[in-house]
Residue frames as a rotation matrix with the C-alpha (Angstrom) as fourth column:
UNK 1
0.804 -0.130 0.580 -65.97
-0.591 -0.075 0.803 3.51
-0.061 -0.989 -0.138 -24.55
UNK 2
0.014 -0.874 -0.487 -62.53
-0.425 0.435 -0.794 2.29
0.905 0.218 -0.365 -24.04
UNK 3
0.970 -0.050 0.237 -61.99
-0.175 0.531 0.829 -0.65
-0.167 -0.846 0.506 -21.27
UNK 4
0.160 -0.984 0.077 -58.86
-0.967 -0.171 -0.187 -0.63
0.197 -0.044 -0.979 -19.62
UNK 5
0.357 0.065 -0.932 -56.75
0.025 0.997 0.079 -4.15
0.934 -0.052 0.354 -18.63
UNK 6
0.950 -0.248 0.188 -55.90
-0.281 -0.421 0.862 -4.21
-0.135 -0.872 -0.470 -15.75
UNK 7
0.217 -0.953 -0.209 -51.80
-0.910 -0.120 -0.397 -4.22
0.354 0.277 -0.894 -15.26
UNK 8
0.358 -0.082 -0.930 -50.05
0.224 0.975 0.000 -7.49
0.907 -0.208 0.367 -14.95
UNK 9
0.521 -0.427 0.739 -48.53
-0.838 -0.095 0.537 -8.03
-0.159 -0.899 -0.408 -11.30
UNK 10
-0.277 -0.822 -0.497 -45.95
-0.871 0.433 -0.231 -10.12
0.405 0.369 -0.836 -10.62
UNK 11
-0.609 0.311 0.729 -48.43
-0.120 0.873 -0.473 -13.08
-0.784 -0.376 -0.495 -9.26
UNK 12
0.625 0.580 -0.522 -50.04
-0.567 -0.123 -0.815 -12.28
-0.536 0.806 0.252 -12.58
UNK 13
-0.121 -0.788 -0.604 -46.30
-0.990 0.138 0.018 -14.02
0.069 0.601 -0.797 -14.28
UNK 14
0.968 0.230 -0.097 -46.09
-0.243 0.957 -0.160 -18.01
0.056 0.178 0.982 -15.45
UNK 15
0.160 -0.899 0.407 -43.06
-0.888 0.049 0.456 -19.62
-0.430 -0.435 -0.791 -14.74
UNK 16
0.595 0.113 -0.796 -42.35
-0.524 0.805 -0.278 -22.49
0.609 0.583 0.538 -17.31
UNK 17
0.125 -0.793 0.597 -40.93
-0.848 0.227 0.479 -24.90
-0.515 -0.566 -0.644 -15.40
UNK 18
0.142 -0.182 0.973 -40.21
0.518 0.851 0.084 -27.46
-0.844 0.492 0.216 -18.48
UNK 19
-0.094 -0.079 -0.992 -38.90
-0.776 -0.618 0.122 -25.88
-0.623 0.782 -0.003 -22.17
UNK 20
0.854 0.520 -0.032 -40.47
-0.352 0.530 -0.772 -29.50
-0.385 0.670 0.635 -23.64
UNK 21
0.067 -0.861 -0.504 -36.54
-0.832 0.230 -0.504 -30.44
0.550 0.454 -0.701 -24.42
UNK 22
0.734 -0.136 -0.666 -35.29
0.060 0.989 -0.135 -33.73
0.677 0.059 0.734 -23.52
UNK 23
0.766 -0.623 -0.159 -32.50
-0.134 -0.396 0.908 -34.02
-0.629 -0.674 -0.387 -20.65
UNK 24
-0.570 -0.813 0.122 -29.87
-0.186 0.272 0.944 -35.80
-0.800 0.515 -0.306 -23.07
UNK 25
0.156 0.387 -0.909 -29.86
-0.960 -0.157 -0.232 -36.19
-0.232 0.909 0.347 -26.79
UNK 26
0.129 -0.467 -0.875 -27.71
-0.312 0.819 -0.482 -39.34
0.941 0.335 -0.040 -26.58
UNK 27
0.844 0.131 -0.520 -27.10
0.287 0.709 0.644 -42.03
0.453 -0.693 0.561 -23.75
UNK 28
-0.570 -0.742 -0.354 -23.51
0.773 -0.337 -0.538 -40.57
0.280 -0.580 0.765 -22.92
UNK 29
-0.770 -0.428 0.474 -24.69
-0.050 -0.700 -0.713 -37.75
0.637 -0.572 0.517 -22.02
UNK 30
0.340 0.905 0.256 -27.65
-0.576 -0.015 0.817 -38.68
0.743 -0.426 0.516 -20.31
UNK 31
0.704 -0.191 -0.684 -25.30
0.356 0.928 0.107 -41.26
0.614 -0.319 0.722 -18.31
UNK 32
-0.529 -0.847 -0.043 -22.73
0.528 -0.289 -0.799 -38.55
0.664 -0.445 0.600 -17.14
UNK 33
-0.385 0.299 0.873 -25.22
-0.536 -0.842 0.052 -36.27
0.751 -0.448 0.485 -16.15
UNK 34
0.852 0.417 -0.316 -27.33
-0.096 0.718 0.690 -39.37
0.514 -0.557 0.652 -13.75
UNK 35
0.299 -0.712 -0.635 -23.81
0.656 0.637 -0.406 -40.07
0.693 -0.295 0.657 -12.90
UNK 36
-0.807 -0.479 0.345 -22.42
0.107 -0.694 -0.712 -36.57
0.581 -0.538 0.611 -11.37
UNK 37
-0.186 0.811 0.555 -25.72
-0.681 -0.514 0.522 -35.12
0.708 -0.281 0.648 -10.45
UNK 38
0.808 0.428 -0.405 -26.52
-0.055 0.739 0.671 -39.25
0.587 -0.520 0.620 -8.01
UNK 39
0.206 -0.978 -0.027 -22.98
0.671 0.161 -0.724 -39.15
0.713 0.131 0.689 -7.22
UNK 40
-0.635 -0.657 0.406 -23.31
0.050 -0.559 -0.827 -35.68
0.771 -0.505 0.388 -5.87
UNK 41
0.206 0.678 0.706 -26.09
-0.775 -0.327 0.541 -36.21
0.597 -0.659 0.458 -3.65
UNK 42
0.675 -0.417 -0.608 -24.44
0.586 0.804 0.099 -39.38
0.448 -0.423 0.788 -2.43
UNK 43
-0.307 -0.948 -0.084 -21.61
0.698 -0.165 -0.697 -36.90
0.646 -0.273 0.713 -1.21
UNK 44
-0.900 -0.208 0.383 -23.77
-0.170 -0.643 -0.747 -34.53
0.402 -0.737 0.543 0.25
UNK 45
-0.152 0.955 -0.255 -26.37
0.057 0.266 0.962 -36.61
0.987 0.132 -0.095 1.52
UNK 46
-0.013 -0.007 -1.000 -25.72
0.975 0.220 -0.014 -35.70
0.220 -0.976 0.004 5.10
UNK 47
-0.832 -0.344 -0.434 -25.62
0.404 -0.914 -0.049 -32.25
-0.380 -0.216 0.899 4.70
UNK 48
-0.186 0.816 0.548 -29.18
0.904 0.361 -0.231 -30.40
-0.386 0.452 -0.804 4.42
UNK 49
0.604 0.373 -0.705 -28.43
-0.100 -0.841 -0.531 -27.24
-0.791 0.391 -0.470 3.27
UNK 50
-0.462 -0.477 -0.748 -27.27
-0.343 -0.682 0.646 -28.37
-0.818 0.555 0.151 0.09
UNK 51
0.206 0.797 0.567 -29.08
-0.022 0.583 -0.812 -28.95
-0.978 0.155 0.138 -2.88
UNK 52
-0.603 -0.796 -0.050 -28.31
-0.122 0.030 0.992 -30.67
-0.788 0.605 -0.115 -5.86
UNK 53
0.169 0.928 0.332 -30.65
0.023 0.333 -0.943 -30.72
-0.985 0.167 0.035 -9.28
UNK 54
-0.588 -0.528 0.613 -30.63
0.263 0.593 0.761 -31.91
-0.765 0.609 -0.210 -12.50
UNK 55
-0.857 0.278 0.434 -32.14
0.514 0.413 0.752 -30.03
0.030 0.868 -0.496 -15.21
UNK 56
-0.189 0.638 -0.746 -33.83
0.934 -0.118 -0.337 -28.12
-0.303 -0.761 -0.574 -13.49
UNK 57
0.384 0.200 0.902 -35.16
0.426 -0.904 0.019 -24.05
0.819 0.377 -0.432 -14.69
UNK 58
-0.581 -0.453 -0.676 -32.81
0.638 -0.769 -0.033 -21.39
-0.505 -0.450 0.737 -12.38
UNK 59
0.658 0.472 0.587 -35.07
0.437 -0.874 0.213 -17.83
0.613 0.117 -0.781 -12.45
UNK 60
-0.494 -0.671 -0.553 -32.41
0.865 -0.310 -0.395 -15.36
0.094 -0.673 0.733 -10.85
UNK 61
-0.953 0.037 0.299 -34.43
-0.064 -0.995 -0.081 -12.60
0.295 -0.096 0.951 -11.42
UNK 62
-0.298 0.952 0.069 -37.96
0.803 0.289 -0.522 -12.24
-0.517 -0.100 -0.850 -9.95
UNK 63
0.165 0.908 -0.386 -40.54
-0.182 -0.356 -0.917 -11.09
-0.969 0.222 0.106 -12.22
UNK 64
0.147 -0.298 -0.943 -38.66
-0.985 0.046 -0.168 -11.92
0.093 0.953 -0.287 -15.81
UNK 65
0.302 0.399 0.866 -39.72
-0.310 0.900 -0.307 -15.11
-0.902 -0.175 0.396 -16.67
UNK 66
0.979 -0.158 -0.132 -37.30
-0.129 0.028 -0.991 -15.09
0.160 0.987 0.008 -19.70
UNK 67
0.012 -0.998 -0.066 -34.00
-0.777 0.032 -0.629 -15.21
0.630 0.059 -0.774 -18.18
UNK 68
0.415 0.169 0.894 -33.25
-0.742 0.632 0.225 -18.48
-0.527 -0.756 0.388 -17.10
UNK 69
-0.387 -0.431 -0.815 -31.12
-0.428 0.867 -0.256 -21.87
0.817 0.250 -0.520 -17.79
UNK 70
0.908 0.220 0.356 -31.59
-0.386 0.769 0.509 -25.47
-0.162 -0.600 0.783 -16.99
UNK 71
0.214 -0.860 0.463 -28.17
-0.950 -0.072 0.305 -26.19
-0.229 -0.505 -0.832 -16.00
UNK 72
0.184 0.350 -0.918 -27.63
-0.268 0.917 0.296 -30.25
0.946 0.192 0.263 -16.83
UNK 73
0.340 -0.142 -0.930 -26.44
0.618 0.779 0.107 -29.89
0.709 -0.611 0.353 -13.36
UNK 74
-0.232 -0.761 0.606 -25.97
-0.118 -0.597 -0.794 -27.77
0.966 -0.255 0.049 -10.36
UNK 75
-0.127 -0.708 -0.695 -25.15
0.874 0.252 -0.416 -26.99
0.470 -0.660 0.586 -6.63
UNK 76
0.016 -0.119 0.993 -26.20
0.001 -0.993 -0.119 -24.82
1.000 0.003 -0.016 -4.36
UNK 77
-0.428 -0.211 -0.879 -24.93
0.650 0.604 -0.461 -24.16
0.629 -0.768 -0.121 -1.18
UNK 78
-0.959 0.122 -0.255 -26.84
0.125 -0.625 -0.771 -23.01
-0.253 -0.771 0.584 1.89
UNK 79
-0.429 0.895 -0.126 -30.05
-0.901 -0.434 -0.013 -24.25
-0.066 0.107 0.992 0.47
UNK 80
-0.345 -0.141 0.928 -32.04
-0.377 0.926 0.000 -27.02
-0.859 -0.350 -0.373 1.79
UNK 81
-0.932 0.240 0.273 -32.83
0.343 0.830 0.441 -30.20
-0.120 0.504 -0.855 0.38
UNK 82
-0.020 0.995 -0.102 -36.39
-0.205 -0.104 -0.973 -30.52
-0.979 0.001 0.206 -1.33
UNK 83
-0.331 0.209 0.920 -38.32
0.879 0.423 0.220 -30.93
-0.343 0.882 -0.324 -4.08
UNK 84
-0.462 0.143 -0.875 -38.75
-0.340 -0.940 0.026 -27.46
-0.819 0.310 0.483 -7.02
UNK 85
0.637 0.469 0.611 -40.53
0.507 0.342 -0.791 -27.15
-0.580 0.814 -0.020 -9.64
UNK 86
0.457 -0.565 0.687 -38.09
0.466 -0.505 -0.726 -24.59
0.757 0.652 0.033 -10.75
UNK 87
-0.148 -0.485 -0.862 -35.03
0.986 -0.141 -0.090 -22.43
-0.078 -0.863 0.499 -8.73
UNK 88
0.548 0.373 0.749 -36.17
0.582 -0.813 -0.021 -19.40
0.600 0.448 -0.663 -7.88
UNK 89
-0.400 -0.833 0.382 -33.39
0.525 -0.550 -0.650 -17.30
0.751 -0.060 0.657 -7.05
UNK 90
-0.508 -0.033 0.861 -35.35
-0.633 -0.663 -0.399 -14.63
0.584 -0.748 0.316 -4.48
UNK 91
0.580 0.814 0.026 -36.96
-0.569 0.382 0.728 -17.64
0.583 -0.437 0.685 -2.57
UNK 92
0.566 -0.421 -0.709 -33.96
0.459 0.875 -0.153 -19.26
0.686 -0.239 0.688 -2.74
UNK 93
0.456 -0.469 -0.756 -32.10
0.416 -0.639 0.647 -16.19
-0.787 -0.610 -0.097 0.06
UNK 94
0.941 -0.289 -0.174 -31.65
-0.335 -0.739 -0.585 -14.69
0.041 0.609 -0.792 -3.18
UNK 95
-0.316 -0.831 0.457 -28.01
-0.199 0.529 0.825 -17.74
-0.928 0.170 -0.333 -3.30
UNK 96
0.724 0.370 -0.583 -27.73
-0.690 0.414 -0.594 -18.70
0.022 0.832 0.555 -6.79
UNK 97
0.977 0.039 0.208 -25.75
-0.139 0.861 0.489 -21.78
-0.160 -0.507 0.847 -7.47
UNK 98
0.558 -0.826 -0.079 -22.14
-0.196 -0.224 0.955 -22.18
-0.806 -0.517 -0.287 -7.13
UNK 99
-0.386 -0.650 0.654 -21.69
-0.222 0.754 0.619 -25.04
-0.895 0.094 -0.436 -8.64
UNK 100
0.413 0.869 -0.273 -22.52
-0.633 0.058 -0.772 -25.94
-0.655 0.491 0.574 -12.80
UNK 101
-0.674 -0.622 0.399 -22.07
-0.136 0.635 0.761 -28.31
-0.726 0.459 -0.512 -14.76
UNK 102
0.239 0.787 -0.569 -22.91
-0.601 -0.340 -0.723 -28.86
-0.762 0.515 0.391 -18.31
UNK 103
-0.104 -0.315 0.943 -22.21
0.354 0.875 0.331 -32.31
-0.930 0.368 0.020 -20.28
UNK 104
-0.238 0.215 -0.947 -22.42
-0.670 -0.742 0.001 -31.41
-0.703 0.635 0.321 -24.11
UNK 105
0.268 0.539 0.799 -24.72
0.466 0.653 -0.597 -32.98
-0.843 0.532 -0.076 -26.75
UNK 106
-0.601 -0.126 0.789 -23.82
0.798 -0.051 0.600 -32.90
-0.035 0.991 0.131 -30.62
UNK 107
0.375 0.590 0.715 -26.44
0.803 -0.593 0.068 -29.94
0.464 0.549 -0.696 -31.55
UNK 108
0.785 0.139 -0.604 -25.29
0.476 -0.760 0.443 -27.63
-0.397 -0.635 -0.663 -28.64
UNK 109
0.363 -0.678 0.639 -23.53
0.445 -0.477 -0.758 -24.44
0.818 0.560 0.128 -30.64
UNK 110
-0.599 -0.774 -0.204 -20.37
0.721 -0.411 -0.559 -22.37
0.349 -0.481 0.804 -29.64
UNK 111
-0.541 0.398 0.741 -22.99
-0.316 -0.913 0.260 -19.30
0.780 -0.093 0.619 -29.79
UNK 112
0.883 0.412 -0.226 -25.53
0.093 0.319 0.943 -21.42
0.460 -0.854 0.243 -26.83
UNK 113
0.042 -0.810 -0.585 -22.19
0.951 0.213 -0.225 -22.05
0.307 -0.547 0.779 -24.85
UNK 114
-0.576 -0.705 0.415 -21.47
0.574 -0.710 -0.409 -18.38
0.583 0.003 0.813 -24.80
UNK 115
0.083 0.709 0.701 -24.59
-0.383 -0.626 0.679 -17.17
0.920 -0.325 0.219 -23.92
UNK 116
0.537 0.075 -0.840 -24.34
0.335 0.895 0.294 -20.07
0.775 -0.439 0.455 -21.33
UNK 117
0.040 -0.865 -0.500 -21.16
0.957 0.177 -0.229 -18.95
0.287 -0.470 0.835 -20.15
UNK 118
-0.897 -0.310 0.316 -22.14
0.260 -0.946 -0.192 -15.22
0.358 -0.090 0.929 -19.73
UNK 119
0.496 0.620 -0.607 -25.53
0.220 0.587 0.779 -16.52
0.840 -0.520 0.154 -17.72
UNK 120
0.517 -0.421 -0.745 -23.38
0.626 0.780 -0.007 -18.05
0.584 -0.462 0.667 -15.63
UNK 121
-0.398 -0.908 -0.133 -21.20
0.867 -0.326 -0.377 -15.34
0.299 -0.265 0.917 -14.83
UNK 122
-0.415 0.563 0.714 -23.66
-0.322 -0.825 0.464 -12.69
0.851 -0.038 0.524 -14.82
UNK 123
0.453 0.882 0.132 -25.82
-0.307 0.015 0.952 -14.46
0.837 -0.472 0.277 -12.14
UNK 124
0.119 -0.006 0.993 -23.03
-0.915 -0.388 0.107 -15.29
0.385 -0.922 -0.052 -9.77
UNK 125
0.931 -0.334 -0.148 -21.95
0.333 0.942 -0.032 -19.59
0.150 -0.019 0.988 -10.35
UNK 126
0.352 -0.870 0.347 -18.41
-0.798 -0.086 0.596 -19.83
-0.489 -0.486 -0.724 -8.62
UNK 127
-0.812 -0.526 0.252 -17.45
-0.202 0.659 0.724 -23.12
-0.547 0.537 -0.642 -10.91
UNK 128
0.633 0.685 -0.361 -18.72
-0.639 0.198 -0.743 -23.81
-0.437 0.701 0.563 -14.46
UNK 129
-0.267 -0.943 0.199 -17.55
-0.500 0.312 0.808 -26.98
-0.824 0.116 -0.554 -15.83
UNK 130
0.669 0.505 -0.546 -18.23
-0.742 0.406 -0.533 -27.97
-0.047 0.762 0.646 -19.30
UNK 131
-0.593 -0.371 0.715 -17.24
-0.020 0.894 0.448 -31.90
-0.805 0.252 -0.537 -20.44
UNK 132
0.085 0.256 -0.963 -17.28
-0.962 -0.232 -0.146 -33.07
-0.261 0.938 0.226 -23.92
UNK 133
0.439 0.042 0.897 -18.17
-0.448 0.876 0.178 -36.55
-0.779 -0.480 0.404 -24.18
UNK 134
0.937 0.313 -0.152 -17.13
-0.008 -0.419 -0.908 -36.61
-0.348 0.852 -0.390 -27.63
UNK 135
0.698 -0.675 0.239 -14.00
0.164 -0.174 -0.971 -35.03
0.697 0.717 -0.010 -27.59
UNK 136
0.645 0.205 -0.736 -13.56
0.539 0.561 0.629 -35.58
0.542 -0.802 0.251 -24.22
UNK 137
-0.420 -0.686 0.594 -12.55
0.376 -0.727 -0.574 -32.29
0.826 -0.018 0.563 -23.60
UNK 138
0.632 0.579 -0.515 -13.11
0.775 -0.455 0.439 -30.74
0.020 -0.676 -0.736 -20.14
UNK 139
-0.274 -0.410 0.870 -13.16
0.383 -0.876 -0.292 -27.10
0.882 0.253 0.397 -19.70
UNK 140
0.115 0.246 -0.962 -13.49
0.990 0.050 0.131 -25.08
0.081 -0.968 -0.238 -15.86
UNK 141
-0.048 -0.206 0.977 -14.14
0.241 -0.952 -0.188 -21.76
0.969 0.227 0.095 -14.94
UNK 142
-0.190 -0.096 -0.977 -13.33
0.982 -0.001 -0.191 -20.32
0.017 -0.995 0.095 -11.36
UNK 143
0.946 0.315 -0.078 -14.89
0.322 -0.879 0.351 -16.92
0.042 -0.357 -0.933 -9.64
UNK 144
-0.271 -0.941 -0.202 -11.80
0.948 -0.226 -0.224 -14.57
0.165 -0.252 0.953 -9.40
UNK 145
-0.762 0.316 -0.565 -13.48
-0.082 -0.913 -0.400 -11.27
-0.642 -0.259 0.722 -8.04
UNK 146
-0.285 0.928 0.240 -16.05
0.031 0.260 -0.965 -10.99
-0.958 -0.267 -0.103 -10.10
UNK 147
0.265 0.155 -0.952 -15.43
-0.964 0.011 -0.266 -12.81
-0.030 0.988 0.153 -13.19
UNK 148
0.931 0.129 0.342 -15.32
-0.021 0.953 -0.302 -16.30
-0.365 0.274 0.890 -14.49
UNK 149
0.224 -0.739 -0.636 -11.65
-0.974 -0.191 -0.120 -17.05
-0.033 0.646 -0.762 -15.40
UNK 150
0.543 -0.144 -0.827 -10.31
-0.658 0.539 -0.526 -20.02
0.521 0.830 0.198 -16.98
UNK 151
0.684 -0.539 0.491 -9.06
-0.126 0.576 0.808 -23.28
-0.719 -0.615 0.326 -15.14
UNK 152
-0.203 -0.947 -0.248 -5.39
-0.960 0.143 0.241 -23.48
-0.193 0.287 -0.938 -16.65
UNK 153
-0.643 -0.362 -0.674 -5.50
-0.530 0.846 0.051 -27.45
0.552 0.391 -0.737 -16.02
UNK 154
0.462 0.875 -0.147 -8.34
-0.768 0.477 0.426 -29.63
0.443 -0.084 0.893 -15.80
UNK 155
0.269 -0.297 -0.916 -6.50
0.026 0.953 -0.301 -32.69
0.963 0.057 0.264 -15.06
UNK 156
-0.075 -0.265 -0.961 -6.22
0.980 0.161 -0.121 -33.79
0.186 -0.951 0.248 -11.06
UNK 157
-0.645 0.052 0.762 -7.85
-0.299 -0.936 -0.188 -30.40
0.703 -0.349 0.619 -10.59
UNK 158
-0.367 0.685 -0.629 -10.35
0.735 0.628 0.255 -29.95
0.570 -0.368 -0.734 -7.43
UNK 159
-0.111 -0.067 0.992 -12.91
0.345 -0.938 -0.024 -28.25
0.932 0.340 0.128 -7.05
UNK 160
-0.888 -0.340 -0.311 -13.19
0.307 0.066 -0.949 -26.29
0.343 -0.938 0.045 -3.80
UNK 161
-0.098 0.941 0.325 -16.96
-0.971 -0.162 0.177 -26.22
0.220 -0.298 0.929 -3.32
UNK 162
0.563 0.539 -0.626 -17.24
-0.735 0.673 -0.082 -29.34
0.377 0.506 0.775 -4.05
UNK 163
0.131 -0.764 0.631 -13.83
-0.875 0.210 0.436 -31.18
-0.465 -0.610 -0.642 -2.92
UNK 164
0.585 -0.190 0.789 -14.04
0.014 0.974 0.224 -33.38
-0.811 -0.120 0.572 -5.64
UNK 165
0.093 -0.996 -0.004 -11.39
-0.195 -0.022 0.981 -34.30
-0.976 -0.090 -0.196 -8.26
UNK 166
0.805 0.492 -0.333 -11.74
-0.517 0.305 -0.800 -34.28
-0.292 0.816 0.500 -12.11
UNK 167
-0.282 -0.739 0.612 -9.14
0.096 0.613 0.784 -36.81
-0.955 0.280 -0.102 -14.54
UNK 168
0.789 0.560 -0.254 -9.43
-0.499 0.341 -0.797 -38.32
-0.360 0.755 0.548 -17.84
UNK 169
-0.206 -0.472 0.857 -8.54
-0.530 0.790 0.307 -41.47
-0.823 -0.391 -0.413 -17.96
UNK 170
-0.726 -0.253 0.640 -8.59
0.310 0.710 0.632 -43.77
-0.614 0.657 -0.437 -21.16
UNK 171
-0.815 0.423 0.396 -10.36
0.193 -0.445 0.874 -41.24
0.546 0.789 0.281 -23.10
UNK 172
0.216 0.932 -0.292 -13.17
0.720 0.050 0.692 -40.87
0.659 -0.360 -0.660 -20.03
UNK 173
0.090 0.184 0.979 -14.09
-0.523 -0.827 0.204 -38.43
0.847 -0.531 0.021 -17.80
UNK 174
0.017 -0.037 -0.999 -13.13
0.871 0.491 -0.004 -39.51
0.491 -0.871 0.040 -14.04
UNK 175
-0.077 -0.119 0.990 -14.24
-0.492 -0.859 -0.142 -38.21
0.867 -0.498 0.007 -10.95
UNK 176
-0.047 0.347 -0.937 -13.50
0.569 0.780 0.260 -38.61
0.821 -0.521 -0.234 -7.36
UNK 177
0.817 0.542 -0.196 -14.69
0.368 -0.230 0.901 -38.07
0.443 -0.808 -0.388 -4.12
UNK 178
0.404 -0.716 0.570 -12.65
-0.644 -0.665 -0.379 -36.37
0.650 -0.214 -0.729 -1.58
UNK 179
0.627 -0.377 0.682 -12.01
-0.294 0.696 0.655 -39.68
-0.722 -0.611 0.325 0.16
UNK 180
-0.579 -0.731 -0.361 -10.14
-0.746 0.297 0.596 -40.58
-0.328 0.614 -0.717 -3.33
UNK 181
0.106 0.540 0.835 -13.33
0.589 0.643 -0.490 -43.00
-0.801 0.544 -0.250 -4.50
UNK 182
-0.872 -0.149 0.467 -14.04
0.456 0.106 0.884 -43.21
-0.181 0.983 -0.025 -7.54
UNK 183
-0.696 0.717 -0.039 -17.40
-0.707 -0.694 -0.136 -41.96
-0.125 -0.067 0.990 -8.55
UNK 184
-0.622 0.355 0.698 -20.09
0.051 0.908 -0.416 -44.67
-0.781 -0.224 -0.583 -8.54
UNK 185
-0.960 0.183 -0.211 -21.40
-0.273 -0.462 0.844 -45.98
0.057 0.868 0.494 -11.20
């Protein structure tokens, strides 16, 4: 006698909402990310449909519990404030986030970046900014129809989700607010 299993269902799927990695490898980047990520909820703490999280597991697809980044930072508008265990993409009105940001740690390869960057673009992020703490290189992509293209110049750029302003200033990453603060440390 053969016994069937029964088919999974999609309340039958696990959602990891942790991949057992550390947020930062090193104290810069664990300090930029604390920095942007407090920073931006300090800017949009009056505003409750937006939500800002750190590290957090993005699922854009429901049922595929395999495609997914934790962002070191992102931004989504037109979802409220709250606590996730993870962003699920059709709970969330099916908005993925605009905004990403991604601080880089010695181990992280060109080949993670790419995949990163083609994530990103596939699922529908309107700004992806990588910073190198390192080499203190910052890099920006902008939606143009419906592709990621390249920010020309990083420097005293701003972004327009976001309205704030990037530098680099004595070898550091600066950012301000759209009042022209500084970012708090």
């Amino acid at each position: 006698m053969v016994t069937q299993l029964p088919s999974s269902t999609k309340k039958d799927i696990i959602y990891p909402e942790t991949d057992g990695q550390p947020l930062a490898e090193n104290t810069k980047q664990s300090e930029l990310i604390v920095l942007i990520k407090k920073n931006l909820d300090l800017l949009f703490a009056n505003e409750p449909n937006v939500f800002v999280a750190g590290d957090l597991f993005w699922y854009p697809v429901e049922g595929d519990n395999v495609t997914r980044r934790a962002p070191d930072i992102m931004v989504a508008f037109g979802r409220p404030k709250g606590d996730r265990g993870s962003y699920f993409q059709w709970q969330e009105g099916n908005i993925p986030p605009q905004v990403v940001f991604e601080i880089l740690s010695p181990s992280k390869t060109a080949k993670e970046m790419i995949a990163k960057y083609k994530f990103y673009n596939r699922y529908g992020v309107e700004e992806y900014y990588i910073y190198d703490p390192e080499t203190t290189e910052l890099s920006g992509w902008l939606r143009y129809e419906d592709e990621l293209a390249e920010i020309p110049q990083m420097i005293n750029w701003v972004s327009p989700h976001l309205g704030i302003r990037f530098e680099l200033s004595d070898g550091e990453l600066q950012i301000y607010r759209p009042d022209g603060q500084k970012f708090l440390t």
